[in-house]
N, C-alpha and C positions, 0 to 999 in steps of 0.2 A: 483548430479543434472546435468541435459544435458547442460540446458540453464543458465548456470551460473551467466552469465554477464549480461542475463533480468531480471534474479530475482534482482542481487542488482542496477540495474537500478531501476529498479520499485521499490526497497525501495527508494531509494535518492528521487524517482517522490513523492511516499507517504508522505515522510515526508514534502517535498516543499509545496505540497498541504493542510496537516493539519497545518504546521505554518503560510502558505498564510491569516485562516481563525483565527488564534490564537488559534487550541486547544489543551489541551495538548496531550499526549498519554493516560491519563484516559479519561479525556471528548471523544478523539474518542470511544475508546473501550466502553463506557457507551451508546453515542449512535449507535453505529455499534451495540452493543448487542454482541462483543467479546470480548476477554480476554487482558488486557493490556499486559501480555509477548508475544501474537500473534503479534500485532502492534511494541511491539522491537523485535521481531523476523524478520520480515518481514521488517523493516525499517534498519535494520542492514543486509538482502541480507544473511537469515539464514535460512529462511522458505518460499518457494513454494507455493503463497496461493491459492486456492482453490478456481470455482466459484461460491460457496457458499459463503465463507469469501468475494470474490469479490464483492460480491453483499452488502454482510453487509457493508462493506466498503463507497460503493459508496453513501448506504443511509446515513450512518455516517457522511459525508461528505456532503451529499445532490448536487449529482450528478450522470448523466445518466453514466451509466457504459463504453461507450465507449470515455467520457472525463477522468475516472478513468486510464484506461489504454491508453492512448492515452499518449505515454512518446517515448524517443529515446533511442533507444538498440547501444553501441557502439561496433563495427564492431572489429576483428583483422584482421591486414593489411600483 
């Protein structure tokens, strides 16, 4: 993976935001209409998801896509 450090940023953001809402890693994956190993895949900074997946996500979540990814990438200094 190029962007290493966005991908598992953006899992730690995913996870903050499904337990913000209480649900678990099934409830998302049931309503995103994905697979519960994609959501620990991607919440463990293991999987690159896909605007596809991104989009399932955000309805899963029930948010416009650019509060979905709207998280901080940390920088090497």
């Amino acid at each position: 993976m190029k962007q290493t450090e966005a991908v598992i940023a953006f899992g730690v953001h995913l996870r903050k935001l499904r337990e913000k809402r209480n649900m678990s890693q099934q409830e998302l994956a049931d309503m995103s209409d994905i697979s519960k190993k994609t959501i620990q895949r991607i919440e463990n900074g293991k999987l690159n998801p896909s605007l596809d997946t991104l989009l399932c996500l955000a309805t899963g979540l029930k948010l416009n896509l650019p509060l979905l990814v709207d998280f901080n990438i940390p920088h090497n200094q």
